[in-house]
N, C-alpha and C positions, 0 to 999 in steps of 0.2 A: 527421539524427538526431532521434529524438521521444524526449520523457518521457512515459512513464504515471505520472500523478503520483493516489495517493490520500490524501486528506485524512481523518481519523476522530476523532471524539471520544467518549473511555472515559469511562464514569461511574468515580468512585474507587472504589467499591467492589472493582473487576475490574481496577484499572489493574495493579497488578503481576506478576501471572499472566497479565493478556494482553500488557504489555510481553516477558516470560520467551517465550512464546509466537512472538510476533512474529518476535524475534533469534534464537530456536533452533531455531524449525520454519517457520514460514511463509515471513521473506526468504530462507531457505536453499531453501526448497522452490520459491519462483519464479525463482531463480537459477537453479537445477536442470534449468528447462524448457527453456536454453541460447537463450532468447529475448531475454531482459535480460540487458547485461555489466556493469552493476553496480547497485549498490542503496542510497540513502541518506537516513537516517530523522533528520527533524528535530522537536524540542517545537515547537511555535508556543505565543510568549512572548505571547502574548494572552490576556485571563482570557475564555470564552464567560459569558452572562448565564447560559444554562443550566447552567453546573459542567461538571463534569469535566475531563480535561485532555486536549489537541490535539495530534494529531502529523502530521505530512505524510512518505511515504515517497514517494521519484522515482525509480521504475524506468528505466534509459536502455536503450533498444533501436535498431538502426540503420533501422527504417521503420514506415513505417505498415501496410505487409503483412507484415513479424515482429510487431508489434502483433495484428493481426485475427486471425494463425494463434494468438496466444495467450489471444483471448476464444473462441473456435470448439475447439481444442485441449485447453484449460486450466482456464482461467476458471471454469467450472461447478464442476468437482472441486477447484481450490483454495479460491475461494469457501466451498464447505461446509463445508470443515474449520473454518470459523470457528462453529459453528455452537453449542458449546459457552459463547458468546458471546453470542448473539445476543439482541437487548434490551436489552444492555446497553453500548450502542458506537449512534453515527451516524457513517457514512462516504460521502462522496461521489468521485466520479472525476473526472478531467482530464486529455485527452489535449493537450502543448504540443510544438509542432516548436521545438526550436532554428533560431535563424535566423544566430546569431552567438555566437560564446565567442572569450573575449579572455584 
């Protein structure tokens, strides 16, 4: 099993319309691509030096090839929807294999 795990940080000004965002159209929209079985968005309780506030979403997929089909497939065109957005958010990616769940 792998997580696509992405991390972002919103300037306040945009956080609550891109939270709105997030829940209503975007995790629904990568669900959608029936690549990820589920999807789970957490605050990171840390303050960044730069402001704003931190979220981590961890998409769980059953491989690294459902993965690649959905940066090749996908990725581009969800991607852009964010676009309305853009400037105003830093987000990085992280792909982690589970190795173990207890």
């Amino acid at each position: 099993m792998y997580i696509y795990n992405v991390t972002i940080n919103v300037e306040n000004a945009i956080h609550l319309q891109w939270l709105d965002w997030m829940k209503n159209s975007h995790i629904p929209a990568m669900l959608a691509t029936n690549k990820f079985s589920k999807a789970l968005m957490t605050k990171v309780m840390v303050e960044e030096e730069m402001g704003g506030i931190t979220y981590s979403v961890q998409y769980t997929t059953d491989s690294k090839q459902t993965l690649e089909k959905y940066y090749t497939q996908d990725a581009p065109t969800l991607r852009a929807q964010g676009k309305a957005f853009e400037g105003n958010y830093i987000a990085f990616r992280t792909e982690l294999e589970v190795i173990c769940e207890q």
